[in-house]
RODOLO-797120 format. One record per residue (C-alpha): x, y, z. Coordinates in pm, whole numbers, padded with zeros to 5 digits, always signed. Each point is the difference from the previous one (the first is absolute). Layout:
% residues N
XYZ
...
This chain:
% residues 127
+04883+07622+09527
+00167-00381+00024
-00152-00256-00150
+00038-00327+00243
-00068-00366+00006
-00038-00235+00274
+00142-00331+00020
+00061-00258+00246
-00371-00079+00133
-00120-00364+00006
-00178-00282+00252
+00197-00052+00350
-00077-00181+00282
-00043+00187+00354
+00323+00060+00152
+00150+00004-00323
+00229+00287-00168
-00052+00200-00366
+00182+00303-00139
-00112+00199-00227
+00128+00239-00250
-00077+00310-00152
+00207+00122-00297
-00048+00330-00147
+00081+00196-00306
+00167+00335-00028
+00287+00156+00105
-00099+00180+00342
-00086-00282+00177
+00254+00071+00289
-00215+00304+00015
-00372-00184+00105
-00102-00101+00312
-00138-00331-00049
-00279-00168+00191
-00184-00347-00015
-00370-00029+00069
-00272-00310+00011
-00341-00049-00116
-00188-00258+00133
-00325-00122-00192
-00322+00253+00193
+00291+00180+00145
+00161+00354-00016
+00384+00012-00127
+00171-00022+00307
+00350+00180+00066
+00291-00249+00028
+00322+00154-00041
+00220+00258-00088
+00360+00142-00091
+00195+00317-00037
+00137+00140-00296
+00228+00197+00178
+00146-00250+00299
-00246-00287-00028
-00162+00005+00293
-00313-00221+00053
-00258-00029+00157
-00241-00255+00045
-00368-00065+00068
-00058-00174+00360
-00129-00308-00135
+00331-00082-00238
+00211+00156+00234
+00304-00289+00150
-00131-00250-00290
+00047+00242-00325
+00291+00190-00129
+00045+00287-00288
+00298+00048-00163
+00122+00198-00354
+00301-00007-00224
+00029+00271-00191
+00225-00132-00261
-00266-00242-00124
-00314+00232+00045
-00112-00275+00276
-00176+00027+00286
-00089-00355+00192
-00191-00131+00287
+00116-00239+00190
-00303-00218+00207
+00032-00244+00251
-00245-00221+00231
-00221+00052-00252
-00374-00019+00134
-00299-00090-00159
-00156+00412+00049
+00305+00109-00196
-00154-00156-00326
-00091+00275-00218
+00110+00160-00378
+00288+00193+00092
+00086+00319-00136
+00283+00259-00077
+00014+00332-00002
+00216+00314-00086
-00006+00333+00181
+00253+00261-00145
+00174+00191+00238
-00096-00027+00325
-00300-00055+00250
-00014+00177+00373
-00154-00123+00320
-00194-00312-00104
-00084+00069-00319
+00177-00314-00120
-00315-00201+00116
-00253+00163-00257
-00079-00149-00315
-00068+00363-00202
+00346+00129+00116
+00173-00257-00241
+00031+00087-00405
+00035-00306-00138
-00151-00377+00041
+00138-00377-00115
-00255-00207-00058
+00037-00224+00313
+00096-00353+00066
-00196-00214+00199
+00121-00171+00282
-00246-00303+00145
+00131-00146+00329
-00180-00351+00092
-00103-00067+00372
C-alpha cells in the first residue's frame, strides 16, 4: 500500500478555481491507478475522478465533468485535480485514493475497489 496526503483544499468563492494535490510514498506509484472521491456531511463518498497507471486515461463523474481535471506525474508520486467554476454543491472533504494495478469496466467509481485512503481535504465553495 501508499501512504498519501492531501493538500490544496481551502474556502473559494463560486466560480472560483482550486487544485489539489495528492503526494504519495513508495516507489510503484507509476504503477496505481489513482482516483479522487468527496464526502459531503449526511452524504455517501461520491466518485470524482480517476487516472491510469498504464496511459492515464480519466474519467470523470458527470457532475465534474468540463469543470474538473485529473492529472499525475510520476516522477514526483503526484496526482492533482484541477477544479474550475467551482459551485457551491462541490463543497465537500475530498479524498484520495490508490488502486494497484488496474480496474475494468467501471470499477473505478467504487469506493471498496481502492487500497488505500488520504485523509481528505475539504473544499467549501461560498454561494
Amino acid at each position: 500500500q501508499v501512504q498519501l496526503v492531501e493538500s490544496g483544499g481551502g474556502l473559494v468563492q463560486a466560480g472560483g478555481s482550486l487544485r489539489l494535490s495528492c503526494a504519495a510514498s513508495g516507489r510503484t506509484f507509476s504503477r496505481y491507478w489513482m482516483g479522487w472521491f468527496r464526502q459531503a456531511p449526511g452524504k455517501e463518498r461520491e466518485f470524482v475522478a480517476t487516472i491510469t497507471w498504464s496511459d492515464s486515461s480519466t474519467y470523470y463523474a458527470d457532475s465534474v465533468k468540463g469543470r474538473f481535471t485529473i492529472s499525475r506525474d510520476n516522477a514526483k508520486n503526484t496526482v492533482y485535480l484541477q477544479m474550475h467554476s467551482l459551485k457551491p454543491e462541490d463543497t465537500a472533504v475530498y479524498l484520495c485514493a490508490a488502486r494497484y494495478g488496474s480496474l475494468w469496466s467501471e470499477a473505478y467509481k467504487y469506493a471498496y475497489n481502492y487500497d488505500s485512503w488520504g485523509q481528505g481535504t475539504q473544499v467549501t465553495v461560498s454561494s
